[in-house]
C-alpha positions as CSV (number, residue, x, y, z in Angstrom):
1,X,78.7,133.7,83.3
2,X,81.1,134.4,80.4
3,X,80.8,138.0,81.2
4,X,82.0,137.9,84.6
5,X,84.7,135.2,83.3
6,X,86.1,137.6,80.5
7,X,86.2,140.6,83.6
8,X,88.1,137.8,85.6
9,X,91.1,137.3,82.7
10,X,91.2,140.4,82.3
11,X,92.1,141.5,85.8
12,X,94.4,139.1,85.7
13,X,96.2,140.2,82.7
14,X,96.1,143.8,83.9
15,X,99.8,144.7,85.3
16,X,99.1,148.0,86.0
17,X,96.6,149.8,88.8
18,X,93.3,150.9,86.4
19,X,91.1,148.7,84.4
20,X,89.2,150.5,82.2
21,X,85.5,148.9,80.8
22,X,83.7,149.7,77.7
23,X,80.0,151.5,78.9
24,X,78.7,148.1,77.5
25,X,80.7,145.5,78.7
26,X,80.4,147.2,82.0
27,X,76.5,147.3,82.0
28,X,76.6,143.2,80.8
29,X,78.9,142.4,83.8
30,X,76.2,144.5,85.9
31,X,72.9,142.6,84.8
32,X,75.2,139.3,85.3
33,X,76.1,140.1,88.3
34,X,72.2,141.1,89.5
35,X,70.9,137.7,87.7
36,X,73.5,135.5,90.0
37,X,72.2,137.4,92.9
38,X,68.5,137.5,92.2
39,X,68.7,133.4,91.2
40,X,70.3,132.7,94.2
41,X,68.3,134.9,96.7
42,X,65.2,133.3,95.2
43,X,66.6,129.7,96.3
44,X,67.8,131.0,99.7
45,X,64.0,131.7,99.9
46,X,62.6,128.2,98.8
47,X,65.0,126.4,101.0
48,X,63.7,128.5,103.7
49,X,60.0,128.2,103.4
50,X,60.7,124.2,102.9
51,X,62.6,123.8,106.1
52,X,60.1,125.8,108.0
53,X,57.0,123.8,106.4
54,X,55.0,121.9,108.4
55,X,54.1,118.5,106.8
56,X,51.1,116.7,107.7
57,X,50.8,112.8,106.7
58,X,47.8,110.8,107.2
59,X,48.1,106.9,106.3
60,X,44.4,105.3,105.6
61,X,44.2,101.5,105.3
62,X,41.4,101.5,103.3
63,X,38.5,98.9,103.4
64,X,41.1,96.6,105.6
């Protein structure tokens, strides 16, 4: 997240219309920005499959 938080101040420090990115502080902001994605499609996924699962209980008294 530091990437994306150095990109953030410095949008807000720019005054003027361009913002110009070093080749490698532009591909680091890309792979953190496909990470957040990727992590959170991946719990959009589990949450998914959990509320959709069926859950089947059985309660055995034993030798009662």
């Amino acid at each position: 997240m530091i990437i994306i938080k150095r990109f953030i101040d410095k949008v807000s420090a720019t005054r003027g219309t361009n913002l110009v990115l070093p080749i490698d502080e532009a591909k680091m902001l890309r792979d953190e920005i496909a990470k957040l994605l990727a992590d959170n499609y991946e719990l959009l996924n589990k949450e998914e499959k959990t509320d959709n699962a069926v859950i089947q209980l059985e309660i055995n008294g034993g030798k009662w």
